[in-house]
N, C-alpha and C positions, 0 to 999 in steps of 0.2 A: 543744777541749782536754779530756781528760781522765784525765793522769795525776795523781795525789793528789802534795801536796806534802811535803817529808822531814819540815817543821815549820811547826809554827804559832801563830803568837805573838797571845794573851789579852790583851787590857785588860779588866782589870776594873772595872765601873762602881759596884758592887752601892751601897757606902755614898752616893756621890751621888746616883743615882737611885732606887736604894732607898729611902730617908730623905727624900726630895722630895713623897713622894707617900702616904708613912703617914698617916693619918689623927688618931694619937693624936704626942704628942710623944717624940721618944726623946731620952734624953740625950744630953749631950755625953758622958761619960764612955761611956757604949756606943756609941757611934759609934765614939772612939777605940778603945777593945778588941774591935768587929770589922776597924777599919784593922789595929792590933799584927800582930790571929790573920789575917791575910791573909797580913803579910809575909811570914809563917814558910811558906807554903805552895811557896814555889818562884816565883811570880807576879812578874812583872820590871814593871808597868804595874800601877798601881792610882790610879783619879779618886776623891777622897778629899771632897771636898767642890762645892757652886756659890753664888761669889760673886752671887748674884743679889739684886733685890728683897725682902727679908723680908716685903712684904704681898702679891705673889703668889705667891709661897712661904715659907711658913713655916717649914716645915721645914728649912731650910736658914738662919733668923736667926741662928744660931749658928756659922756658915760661920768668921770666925779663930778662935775657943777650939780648933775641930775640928782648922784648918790649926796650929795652934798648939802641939798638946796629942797629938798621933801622935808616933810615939818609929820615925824613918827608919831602914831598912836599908839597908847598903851594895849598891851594883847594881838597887835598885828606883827606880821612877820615880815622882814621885806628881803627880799634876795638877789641877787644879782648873777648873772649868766657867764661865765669864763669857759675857756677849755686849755689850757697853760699856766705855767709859772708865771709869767708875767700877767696875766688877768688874775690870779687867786693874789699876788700880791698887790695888783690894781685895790682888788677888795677890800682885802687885809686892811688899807687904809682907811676901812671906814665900819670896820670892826664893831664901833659901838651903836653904828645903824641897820646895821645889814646884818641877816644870821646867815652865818657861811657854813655850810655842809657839802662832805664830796660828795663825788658821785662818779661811775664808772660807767664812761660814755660808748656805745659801740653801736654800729650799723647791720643792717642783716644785709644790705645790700654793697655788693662789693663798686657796682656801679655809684653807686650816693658815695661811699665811701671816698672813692678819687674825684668827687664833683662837688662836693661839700667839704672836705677838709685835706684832697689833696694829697692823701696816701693809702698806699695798699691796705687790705686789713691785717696783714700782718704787722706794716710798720704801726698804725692804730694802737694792736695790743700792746706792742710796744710800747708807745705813747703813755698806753691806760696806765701801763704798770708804774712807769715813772712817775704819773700824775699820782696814784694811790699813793705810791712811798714818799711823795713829797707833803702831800697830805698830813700822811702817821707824824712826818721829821715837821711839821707844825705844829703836832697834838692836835689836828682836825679829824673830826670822824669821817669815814667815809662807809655810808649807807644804803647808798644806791645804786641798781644796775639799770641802765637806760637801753632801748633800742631803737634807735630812729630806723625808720620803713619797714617796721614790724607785719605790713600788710600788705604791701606792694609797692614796685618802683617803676618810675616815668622810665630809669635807665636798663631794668632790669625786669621788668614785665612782675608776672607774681611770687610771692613769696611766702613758703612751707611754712606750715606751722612747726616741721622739724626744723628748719633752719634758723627761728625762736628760739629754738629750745638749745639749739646746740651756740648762738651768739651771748645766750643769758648764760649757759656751762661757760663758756671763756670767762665773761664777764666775773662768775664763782671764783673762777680758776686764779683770776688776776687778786680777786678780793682777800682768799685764801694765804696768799705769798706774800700777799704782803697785813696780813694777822689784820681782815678789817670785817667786820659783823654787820650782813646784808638784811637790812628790815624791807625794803621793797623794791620790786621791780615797775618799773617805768617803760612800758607800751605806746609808741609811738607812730600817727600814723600819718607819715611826714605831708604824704604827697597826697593824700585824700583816697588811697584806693581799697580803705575796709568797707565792709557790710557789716550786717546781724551776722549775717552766715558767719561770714570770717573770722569776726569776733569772737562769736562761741565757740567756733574749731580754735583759734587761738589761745586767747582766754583759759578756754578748757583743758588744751595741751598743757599751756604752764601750771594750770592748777593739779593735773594728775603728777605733773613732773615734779612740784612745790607744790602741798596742799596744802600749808599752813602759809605761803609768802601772803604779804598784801601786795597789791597790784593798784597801779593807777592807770590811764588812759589819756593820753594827747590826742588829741581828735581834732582834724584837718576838716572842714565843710566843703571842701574843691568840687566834690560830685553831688552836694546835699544831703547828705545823709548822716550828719556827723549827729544830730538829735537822734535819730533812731539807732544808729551805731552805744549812744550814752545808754539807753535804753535798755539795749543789749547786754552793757555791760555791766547794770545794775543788777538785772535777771540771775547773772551770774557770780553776783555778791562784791563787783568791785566801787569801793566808795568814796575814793579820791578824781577827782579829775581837775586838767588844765584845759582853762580859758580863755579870751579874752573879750573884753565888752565892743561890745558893738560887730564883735563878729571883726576886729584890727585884724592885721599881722597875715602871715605866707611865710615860706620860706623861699629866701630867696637865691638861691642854689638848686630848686625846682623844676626851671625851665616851664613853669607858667605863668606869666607875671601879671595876667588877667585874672588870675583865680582867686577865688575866696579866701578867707583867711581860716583862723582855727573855729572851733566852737563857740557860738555865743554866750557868754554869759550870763546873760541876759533870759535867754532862749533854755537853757539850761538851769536857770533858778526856775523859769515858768513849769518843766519840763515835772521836777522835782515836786514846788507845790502841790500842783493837780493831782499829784500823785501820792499825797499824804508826806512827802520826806522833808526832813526839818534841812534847810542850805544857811541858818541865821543870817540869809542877805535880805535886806529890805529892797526887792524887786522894782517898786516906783520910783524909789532914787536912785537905783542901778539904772534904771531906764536914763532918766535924767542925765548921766554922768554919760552915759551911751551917747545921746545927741551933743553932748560936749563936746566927746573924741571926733563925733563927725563932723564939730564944726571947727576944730583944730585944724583936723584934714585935709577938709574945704572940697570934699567930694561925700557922693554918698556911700553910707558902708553896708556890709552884709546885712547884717541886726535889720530883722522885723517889726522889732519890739519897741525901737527908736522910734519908727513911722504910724505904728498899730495901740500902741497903750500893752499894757496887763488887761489880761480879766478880770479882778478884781476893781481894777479904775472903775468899769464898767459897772459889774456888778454895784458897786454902791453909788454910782447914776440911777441907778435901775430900781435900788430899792426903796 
């Protein structure tokens, strides 16, 4: 496949992922005033916070004030990150902000698996499955099958595109038992170690295997390449991806704590324009809201686009 598609729809991660992995503490009050300056951007998807652990994440102990304390746009979605009973009923409590949708979390890599969450993949499925049926017994839908290191692992060197395929078959398997109807798969590529190549052997694997799924893409920049990886995986007709402005966020269960974060978004609206596909973000205020986050941080971030302008800025200097 590779015609480009007309449009392509952004989730932006920047403040959950972002703020997971800062080092120093951000406020709550900044956290909220980069969610506000998001809305205004155009941006239909923004993950605002993760109900998780406050001792292995800290940064995120202040996860209700956050979900609490954003002031919602009509037509934006805001979501929040859990992986338990306890985080989905975190959420639950804020029901009338946040759209809460399941999802069926799994890893290809059995190394991430014990280094990110701390059980075999056996106990995991396990896990999923409890998490789906808890789900159903809330009347929450659950729609999504996820794979964190769908590309390669720091622990586990690289990763088949058969072993895609057969973590997305579990992922069915768990959806199937428990009566839940999968609209997309979610390709993730935790630790930065996709290409084009890998992408399209990937990519392409799940689409012979699923030719009708939609597909989205988490896209790591750790080695630089996560624009030309997007690139890739437009070629091959996928039209969703996550983000975060200013190039936020890592994971921090990685074992690279110097490394870049996800995809810019920033870089990624520009990426789209030039290239004819409609993203309804307005790019200069995304810029704008980019050097916010960096001065939140109080360091500098990945994002080019902070320090360099748009083309477009240019352009109408020019004209």
């Amino acid at each position: 496949m590779s015609d480009l598609p007309q449009h392509v729809e952004i989730h932006e991660e920047g403040p959950r992922e972002g703020f997971q992995i800062e080092p120093g503490p951000i406020s709550s009050a900044d956290k909220i005033r980069l969610i506000d300056a998001l809305s205004e951007t155009g941006l239909h998807h923004i993950q605002v916070c993760s109900f998780v652990n406050p001792r292995l994440v800290p940064g995120w102990a202040d996860a209700e004030a956050v979900a609490a304390g954003f002031t919602p746009k009509p037509g934006v979605h805001y979501t929040g990150l859990y992986f338990n009973g306890n985080g989905l009923d975190r959420a639950l409590a804020f029901k009338d902000r946040l759209t809460i949708g399941g999802a069926i979390s799994l890893t290809a890599s059995v190394g991430f698996t014990k280094k990110n969450l701390n059980r075999t993949p056996e106990e995991n499925i396990a896990q999923m499955k409890r998490h789906a049926e808890l789900h159903v017994s809330k009347g929450i839908p659950v729609t999504r099958v996820g794979v964190m290191a769908a590309f390669g692992c720091n622990y586990q060197g690289d990763i088949a595109p058969a072993t895609v395929i057969k973590t997305l078959e579990d992922g069915m398997g768990i959806a199937a038992e428990a009566g839940c109807e999968i609209s997309l798969f979610s390709l993730a590529d935790t630790m930065g170690w996709a290409t084009p190549v890998r992408i399209e052997r990937t990519v392409g694997a799940v689409r012979e295997r699923w030719p009708d799924m939609k597909i989205s893409l988490h896209l790591h920049d750790t080695r630089g390449l996560a624009v030309a990886n997007a690139h890739a995986g437009m070629k091959m007709g996928v039209t969703r991806f996550d983000s975060t402005v200013g190039g936020l966020g890592g994971c921090p269960f990685a074992g690279q704590p110097k490394a870049a974060g996800n995809i810019c978004t920033e870089e990624l609206v520009l990426l789209c324009e030039e290239m004819g596909i409609d993203t309804g973000v307005d790019l200069d205020k995304l810029i704008e809201v980019g050097r916010m986050a960096e001065e939140i941080v109080g360091h500098q971030l990945p994002g080019e686009l902070i320090h360099a302008g748009s083309l477009d800025a240019f352009r109408r200097m020019a004209a």
